[in-house]
One Martini backbone bead per residue (centre of mass of N, CA, C, O) as a GRO file, in nm:
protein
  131
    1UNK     BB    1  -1.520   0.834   0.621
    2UNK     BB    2  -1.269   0.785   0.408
    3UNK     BB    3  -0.920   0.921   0.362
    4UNK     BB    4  -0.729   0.950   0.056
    5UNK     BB    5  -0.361   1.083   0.059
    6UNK     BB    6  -0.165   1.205  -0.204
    7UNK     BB    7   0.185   1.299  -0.262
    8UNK     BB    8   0.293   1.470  -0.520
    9UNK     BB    9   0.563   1.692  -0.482
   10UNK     BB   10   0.309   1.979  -0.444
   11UNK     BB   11   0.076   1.871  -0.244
   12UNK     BB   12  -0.146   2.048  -0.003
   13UNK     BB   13  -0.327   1.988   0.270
   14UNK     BB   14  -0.508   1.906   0.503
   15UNK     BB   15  -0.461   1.774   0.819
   16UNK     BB   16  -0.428   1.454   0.841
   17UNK     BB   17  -0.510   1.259   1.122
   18UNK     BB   18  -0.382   0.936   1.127
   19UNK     BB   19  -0.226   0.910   0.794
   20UNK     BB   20  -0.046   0.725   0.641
   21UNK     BB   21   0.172   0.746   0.398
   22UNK     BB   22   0.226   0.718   0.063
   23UNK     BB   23   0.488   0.696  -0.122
   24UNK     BB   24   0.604   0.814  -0.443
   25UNK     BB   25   0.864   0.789  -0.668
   26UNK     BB   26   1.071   0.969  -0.865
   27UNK     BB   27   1.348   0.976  -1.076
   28UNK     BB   28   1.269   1.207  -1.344
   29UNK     BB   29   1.046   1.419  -1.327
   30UNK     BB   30   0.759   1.233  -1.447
   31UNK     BB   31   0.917   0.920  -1.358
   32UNK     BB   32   0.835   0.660  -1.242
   33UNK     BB   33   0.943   0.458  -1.005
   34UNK     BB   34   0.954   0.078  -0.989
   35UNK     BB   35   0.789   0.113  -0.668
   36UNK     BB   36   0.492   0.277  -0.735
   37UNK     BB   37   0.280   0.052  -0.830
   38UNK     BB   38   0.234  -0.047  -0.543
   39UNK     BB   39   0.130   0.188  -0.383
   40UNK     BB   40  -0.093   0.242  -0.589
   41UNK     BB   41  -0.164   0.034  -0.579
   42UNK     BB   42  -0.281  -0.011  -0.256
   43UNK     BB   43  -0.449   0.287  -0.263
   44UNK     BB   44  -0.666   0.150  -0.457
   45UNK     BB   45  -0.768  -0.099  -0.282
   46UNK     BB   46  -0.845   0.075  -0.014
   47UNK     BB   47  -1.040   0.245  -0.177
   48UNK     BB   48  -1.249   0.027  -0.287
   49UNK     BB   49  -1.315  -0.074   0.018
   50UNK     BB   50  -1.394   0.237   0.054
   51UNK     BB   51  -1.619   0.422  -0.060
   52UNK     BB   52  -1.610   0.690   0.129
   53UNK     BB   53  -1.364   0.779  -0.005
   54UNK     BB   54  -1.012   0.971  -0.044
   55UNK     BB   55  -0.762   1.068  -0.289
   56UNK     BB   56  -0.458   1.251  -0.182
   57UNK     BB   57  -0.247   1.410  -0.443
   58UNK     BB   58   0.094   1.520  -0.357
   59UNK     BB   59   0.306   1.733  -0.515
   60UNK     BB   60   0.656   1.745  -0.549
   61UNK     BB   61   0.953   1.922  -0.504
   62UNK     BB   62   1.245   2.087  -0.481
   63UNK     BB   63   1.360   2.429  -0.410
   64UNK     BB   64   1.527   2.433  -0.654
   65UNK     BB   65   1.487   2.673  -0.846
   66UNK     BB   66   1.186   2.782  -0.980
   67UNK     BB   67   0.930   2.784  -0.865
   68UNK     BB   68   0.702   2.775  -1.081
   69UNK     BB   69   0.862   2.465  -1.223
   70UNK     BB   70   0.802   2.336  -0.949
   71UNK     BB   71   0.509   2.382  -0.949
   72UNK     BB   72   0.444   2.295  -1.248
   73UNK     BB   73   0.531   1.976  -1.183
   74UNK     BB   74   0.394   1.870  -0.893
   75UNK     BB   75   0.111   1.879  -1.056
   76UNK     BB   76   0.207   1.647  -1.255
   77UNK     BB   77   0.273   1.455  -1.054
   78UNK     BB   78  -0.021   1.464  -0.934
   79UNK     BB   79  -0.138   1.351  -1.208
   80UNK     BB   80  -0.006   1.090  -1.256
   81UNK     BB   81  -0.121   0.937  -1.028
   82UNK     BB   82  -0.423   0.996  -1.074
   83UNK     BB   83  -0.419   0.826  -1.330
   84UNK     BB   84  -0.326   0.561  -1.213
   85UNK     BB   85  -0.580   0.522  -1.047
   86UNK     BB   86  -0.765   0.522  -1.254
   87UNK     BB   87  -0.662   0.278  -1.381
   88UNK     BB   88  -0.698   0.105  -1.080
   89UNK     BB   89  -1.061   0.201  -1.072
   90UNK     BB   90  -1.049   0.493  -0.949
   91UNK     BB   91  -1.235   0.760  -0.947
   92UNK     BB   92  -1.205   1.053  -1.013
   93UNK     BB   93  -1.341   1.190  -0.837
   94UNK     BB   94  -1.208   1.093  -0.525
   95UNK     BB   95  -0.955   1.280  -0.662
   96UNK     BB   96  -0.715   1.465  -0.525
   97UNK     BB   97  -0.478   1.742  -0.717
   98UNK     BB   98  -0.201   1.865  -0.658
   99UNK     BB   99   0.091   2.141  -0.567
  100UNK     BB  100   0.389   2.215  -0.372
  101UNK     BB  101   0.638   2.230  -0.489
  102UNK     BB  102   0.922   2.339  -0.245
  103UNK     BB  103   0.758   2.431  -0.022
  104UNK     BB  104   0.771   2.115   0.104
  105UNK     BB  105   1.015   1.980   0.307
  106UNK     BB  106   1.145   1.686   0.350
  107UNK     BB  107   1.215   1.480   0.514
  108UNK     BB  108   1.434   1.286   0.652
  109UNK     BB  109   1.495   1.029   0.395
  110UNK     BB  110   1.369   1.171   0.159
  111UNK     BB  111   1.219   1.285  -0.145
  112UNK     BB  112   1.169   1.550  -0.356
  113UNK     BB  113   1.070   1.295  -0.541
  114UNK     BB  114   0.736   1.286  -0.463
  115UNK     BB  115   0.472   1.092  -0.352
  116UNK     BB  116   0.169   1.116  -0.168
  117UNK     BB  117  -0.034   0.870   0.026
  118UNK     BB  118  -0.337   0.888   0.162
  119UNK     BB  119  -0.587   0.720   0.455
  120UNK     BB  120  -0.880   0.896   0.511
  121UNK     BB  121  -1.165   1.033   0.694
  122UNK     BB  122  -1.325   1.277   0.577
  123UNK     BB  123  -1.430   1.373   0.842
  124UNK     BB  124  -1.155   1.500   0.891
  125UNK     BB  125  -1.110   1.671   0.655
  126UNK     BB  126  -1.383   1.859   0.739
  127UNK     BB  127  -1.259   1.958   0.996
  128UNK     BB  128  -0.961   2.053   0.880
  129UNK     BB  129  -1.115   2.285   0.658
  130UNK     BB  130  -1.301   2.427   0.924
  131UNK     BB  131  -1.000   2.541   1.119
   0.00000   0.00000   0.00000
């Protein structure tokens, strides 16, 4: 099975090997970027194309200012990805979002506003939340 992992900053899934994200950016809030709907279909369509997929979004914000509305920001940009994906025909089931507020910090040249979207063998997720 594939899994497909998506991230808006602040939501940490299990380590997905071998899975390259597809990053979605926020301009402010929760306020999709311009190029964020490409990134969206496209891994809305490589999951249409593999039924035994799933796909996780993890939502981020900065590390700056109250960890909490950090942590509810980031859980709310992993739900506006799911959202459109959903939009973009893939079943609901399949998506899984949370936030991990900013928990997790960017990689050098990464916004910290972001979401991240993986796909990846489900296979791969079950042995890596049963280590």
């Amino acid at each position: 099975m594939l899994f497909i992992a998506a991230s808006a900053t602040g939501l940490v899934f299990p380590e997905a090997r071998g899975a390259e994200p597809r990053v979605v950016r926020f301009e402010v809030g929760l306020r999709l970027s311009d190029s964020a709907g490409a990134a969206i279909a496209a891994v809305a369509d490589a999951a249409l194309d593999a039924p035994a997929t799933l796909v996780l979004v993890t939502g981020h914000t900065g590390p700056e200012g109250d960890p909490e509305a950090n942590l509810t920001l980031s859980r709310e940009r992993a739900e506006v990805v799911a959202e459109a994906l959903r939009a973009a025909g893939l079943p609901g089931a399949r998506i899984l979002a949370r936030g991990a507020g900013g928990s997790v910090p960017p990689q050098a040249g990464t916004s910290a506003r972001r979401a991240e979207i993986r796909v990846v063998e489900r296979r791969l997720l079950s042995a890596a939340a049963g280590s």
